[in-house]
C-alpha positions as CSV (number, residue, x, y, z in Angstrom):
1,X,52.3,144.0,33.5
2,X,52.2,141.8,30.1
3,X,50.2,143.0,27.2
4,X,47.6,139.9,26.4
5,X,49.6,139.4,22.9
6,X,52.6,138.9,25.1
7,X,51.5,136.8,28.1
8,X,49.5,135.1,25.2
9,X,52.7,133.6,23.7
10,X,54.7,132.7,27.0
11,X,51.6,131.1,28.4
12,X,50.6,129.3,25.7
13,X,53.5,128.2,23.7
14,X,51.4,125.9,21.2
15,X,49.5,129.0,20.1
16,X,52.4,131.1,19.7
17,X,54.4,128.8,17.7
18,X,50.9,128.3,15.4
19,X,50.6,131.6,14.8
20,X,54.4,132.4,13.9
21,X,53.5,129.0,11.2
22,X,50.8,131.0,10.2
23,X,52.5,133.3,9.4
24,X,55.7,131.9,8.1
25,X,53.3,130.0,5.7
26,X,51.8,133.3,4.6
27,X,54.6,135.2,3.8
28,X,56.5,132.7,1.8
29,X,52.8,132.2,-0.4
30,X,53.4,135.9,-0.9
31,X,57.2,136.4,-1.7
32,X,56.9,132.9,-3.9
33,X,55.0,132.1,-7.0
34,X,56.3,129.0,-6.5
35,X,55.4,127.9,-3.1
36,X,51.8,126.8,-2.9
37,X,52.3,124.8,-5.7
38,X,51.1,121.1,-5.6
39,X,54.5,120.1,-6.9
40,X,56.2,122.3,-4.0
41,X,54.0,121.2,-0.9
42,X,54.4,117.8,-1.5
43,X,58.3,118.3,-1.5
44,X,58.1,120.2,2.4
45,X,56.0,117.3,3.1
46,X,57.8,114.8,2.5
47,X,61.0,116.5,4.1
48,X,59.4,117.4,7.1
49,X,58.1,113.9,7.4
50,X,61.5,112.1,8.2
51,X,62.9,115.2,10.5
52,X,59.5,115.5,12.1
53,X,58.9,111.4,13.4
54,X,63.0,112.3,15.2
55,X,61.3,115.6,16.1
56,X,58.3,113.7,17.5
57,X,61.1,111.1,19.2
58,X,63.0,113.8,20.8
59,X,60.5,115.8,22.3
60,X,59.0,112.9,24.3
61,X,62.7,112.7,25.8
62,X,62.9,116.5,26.1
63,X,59.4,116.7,28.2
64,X,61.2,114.0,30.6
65,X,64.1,116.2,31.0
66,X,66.1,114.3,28.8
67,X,68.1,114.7,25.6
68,X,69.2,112.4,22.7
69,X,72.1,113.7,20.2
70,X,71.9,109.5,18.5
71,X,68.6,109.1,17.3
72,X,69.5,110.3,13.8
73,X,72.4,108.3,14.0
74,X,70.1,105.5,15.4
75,X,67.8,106.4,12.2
76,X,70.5,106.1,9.5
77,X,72.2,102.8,11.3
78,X,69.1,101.2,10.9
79,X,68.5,102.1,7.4
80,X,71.7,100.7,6.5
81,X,70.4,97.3,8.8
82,X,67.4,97.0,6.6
83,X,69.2,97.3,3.3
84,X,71.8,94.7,4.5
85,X,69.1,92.8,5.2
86,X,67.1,93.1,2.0
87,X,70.0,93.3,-0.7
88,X,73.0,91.3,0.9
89,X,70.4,88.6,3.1
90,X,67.8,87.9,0.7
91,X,65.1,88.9,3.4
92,X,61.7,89.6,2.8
93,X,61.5,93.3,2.6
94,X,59.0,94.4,5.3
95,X,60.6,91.8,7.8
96,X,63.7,93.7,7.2
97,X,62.5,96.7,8.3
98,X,60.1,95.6,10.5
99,X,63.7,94.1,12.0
100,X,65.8,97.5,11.5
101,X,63.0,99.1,13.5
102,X,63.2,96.6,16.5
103,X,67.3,97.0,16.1
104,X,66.0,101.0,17.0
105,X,64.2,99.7,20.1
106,X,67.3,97.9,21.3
107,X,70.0,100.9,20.7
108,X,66.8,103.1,22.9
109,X,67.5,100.7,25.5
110,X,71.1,100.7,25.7
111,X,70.6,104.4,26.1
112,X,68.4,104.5,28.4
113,X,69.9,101.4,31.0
114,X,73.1,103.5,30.5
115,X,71.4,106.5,32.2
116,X,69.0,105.3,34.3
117,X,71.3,101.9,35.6
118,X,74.6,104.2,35.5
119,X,72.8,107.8,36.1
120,X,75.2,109.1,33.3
121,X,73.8,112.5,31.6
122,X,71.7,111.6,28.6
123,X,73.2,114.5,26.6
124,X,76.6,113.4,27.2
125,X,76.4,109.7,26.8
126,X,74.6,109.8,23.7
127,X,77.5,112.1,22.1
128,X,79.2,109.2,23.0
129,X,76.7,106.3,21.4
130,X,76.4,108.7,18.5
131,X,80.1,108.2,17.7
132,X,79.7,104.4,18.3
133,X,76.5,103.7,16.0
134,X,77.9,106.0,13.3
135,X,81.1,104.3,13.1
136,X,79.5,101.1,13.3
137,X,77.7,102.3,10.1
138,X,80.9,103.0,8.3
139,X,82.5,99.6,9.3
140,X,79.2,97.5,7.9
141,X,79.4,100.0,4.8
142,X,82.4,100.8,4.3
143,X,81.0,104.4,3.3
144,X,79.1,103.1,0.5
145,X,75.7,103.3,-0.5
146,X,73.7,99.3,-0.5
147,X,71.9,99.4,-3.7
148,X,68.9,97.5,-5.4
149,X,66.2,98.3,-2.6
150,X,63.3,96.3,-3.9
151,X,60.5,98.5,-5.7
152,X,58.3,96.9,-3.6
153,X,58.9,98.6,-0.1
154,X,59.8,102.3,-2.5
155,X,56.0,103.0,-2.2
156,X,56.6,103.8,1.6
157,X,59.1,106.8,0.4
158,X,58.0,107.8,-2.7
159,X,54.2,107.4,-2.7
160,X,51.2,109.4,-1.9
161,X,47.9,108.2,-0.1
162,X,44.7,110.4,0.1
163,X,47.0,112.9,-1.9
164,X,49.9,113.5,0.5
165,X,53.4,111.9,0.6
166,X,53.0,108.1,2.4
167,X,55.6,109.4,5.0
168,X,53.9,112.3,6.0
169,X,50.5,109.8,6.6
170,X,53.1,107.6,8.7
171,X,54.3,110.7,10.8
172,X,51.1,111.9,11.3
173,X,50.0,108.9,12.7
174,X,52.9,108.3,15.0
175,X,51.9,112.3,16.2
176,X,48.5,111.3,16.8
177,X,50.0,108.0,19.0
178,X,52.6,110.3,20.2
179,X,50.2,112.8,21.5
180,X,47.3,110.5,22.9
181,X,49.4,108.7,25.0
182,X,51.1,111.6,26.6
183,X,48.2,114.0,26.9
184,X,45.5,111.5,27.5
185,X,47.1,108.4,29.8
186,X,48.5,107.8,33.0
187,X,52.0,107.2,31.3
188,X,52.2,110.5,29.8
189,X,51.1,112.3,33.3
190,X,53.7,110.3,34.8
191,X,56.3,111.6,31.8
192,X,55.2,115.1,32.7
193,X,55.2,114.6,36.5
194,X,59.3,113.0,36.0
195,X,60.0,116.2,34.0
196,X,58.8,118.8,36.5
197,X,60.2,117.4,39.2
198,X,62.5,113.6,39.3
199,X,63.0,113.2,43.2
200,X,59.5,114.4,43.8
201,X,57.7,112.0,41.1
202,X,60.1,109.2,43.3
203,X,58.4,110.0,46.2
204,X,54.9,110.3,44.9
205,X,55.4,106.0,44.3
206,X,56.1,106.8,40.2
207,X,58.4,104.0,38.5
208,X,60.5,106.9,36.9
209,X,63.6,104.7,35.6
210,X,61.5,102.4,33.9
211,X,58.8,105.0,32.3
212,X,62.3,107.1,31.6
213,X,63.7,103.5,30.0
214,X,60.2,103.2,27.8
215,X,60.5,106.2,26.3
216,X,64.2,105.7,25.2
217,X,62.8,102.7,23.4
218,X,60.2,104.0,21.9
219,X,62.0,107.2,20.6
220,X,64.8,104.6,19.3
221,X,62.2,102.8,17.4
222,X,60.9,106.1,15.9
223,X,64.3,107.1,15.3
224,X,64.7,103.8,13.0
225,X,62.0,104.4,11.8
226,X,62.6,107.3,9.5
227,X,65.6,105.5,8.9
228,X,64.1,102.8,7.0
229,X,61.7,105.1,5.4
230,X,64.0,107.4,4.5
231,X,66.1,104.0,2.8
232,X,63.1,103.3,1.1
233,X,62.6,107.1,-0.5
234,X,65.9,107.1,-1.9
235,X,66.0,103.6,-3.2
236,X,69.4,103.0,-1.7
237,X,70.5,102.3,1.9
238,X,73.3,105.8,2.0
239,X,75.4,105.8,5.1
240,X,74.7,109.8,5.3
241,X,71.1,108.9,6.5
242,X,70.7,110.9,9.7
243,X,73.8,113.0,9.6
244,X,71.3,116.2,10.0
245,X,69.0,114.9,12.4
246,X,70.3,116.7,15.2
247,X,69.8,120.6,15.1
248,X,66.6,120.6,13.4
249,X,64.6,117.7,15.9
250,X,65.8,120.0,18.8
251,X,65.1,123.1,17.7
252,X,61.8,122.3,16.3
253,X,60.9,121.2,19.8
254,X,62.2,123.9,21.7
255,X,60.1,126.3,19.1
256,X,57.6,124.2,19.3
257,X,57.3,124.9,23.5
258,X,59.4,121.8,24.8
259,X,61.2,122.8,27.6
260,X,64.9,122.2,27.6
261,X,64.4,121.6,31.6
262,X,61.7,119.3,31.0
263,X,58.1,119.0,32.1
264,X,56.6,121.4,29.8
265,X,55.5,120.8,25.9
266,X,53.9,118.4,23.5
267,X,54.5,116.9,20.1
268,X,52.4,118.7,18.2
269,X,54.2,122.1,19.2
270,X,57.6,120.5,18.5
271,X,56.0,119.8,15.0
272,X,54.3,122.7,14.4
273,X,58.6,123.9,15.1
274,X,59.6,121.5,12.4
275,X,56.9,122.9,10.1
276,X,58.4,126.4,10.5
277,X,62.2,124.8,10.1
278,X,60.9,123.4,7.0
279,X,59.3,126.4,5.3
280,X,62.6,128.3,6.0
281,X,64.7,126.0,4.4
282,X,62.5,125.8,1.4
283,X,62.2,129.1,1.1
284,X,65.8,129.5,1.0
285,X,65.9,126.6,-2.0
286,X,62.9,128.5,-3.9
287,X,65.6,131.7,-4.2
288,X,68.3,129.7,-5.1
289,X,70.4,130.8,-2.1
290,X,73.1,128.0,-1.7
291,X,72.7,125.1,0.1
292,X,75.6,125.9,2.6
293,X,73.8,128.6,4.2
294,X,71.4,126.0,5.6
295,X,73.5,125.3,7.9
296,X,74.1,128.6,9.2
297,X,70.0,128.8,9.1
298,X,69.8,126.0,11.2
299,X,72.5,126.9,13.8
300,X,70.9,130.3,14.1
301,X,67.4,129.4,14.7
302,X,68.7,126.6,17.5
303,X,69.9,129.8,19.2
304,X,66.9,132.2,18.4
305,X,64.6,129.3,19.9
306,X,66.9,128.6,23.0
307,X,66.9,132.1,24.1
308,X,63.7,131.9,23.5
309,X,62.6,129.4,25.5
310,X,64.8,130.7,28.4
311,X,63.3,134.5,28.2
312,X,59.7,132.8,28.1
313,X,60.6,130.7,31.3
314,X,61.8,133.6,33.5
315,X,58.3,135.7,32.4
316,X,56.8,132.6,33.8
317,X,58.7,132.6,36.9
318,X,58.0,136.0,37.3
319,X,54.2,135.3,37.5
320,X,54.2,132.7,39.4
């Protein structure tokens, strides 16, 4: 039989993965001077806002049973679109990137007709998209950086509303849409019912290629999304955008409770994941421990919450 701490976290992932913030959030306070400073939150909120709106993007996919390796490539593509647009096309500057982010919608689509027209696996095409939309990045660049963002659209990046970062506002509203729709509507029933069980959801009369085609739109648009707000932190359009939205996004969601089978999660856990990516990696900067090691910090929590998630599922099988 479980102890209650125990069948507390496999049953209820979103508490489990609030306390271990907790926690995390705790510790680094204590072992930090440094960390619950204005100066310092403000810097982990504005990180986690670009990682958590893919995070947010990919977990919608995960809960369908689905899986998305392009969206940062999707989200640094469409940065470089709306400088292009901006600097090199004289166009206004929120048309741009109210254009880059429809330019997200479309490469969603393609995804999605190629998977649910063709019934390719969504993990293995979009290794393949990834490699076409990033090259397609270096050709329009040339692996150089567009310049002379206008100051106008740098508020987006770089400001703060009701004290905290503007990006953080904007994923925190995408969250809330995020989660309302998926906890709260017939679509996101329908997202969860597709998850648990494709053939079956065909049977009960639920469209699932075209809810499965909606939500690779909408995770493309996200994806551009923090592309273009991302362009307009840094003040320049760098064809690096995105290159480390990958590991993060999809082990935030897994810690966050997403099943990798599908069916099971939300995006609040899968940010409430980011949240503890993000700590980590800032605690890591606070002690001066080099950079590189990030990497091998990210790889190895990927792992941790993947084995994880796969220990947790059998406990659940077990019960049921």
């Amino acid at each position: 039989m479980q102890t209650k701490p125990l069948a507390l976290l496999t049953r209820s992932p979103l508490a489990g993965v609030f306390v271990a913030l907790a926690v995390i959030f705790t510790l680094s306070a204590l072992i930090s001077p440094y960390f619950l400073t204005p100066y310092n939150l403000s810097v982990i909120a504005r990180g986690l806002a670009f990682v958590g709106l893919i995070t947010i993007a990919q977990s919608m996919l995960m809960v369908l049973g689905e899986l998305d390796l392009s969206l940062g490539v999707i989200g640094g593509l469409c940065g470089v679109i709306s400088g292009i647009l901006m600097v090199r096309l004289g166009l206004e500057p929120y048309s741009a990137m109210l254009l880059a982010i429809l330019l997200g919608a479309c490469l969603g689509l393609i995804n999605g007709l190629l998977v649910t027209v063709l019934r390719l696996h969504s993990l293995v095409l979009t290794i393949g998209t990834a490699g076409i939309f990033g090259g397609a990045n270096l050709v329009l660049t040339r692996g150089v950086a567009i310049t002379g963002i206008p100051r106008d659209v740098q508020y987006l990046g770089r400001g703060d509303f009701l004290g905290m970062p503007v990006p953080f506002v904007i994923m925190l509203v995408a969250l809330a849409v995020a989660t309302f729709v998926m906890l709260k509507t017939p679509f996101g029933r329908y997202m969860y019912a597709i998850g648990n069980n494709q053939a079956g959801a065909r049977m009960l009369g639920i469209k699932v290629d075209k809810i499965r085609l909606l939500v690779f739109v909408a995770a493309g648009a996200i994806a551009a999304l923090a592309g273009v707000l991302m362009v307009a932190r840094l003040g320049t359009a760098q064809p690096s955008i995105g290159e480390t939205w990958v590991l993060a996004p999809i082990a935030a969601s897994v810690i966050g409770g997403v099943a990798t089978t599908g069916g099971i999660g939300s995006p609040i856990g899968a940010i409430f994941g980011a949240g503890i990516i993000a700590i980590i990696e800032n605690i890591i900067v606070l002690f001066g421990v080099s950079p590189y090691w990030q990497g091998i910090v990210s790889g190895a929590i990927v792992v941790l919450a993947i084995s994880f998630d796969a220990i947790s599922r059998r406990y659940l099988r077990r019960d049921a």
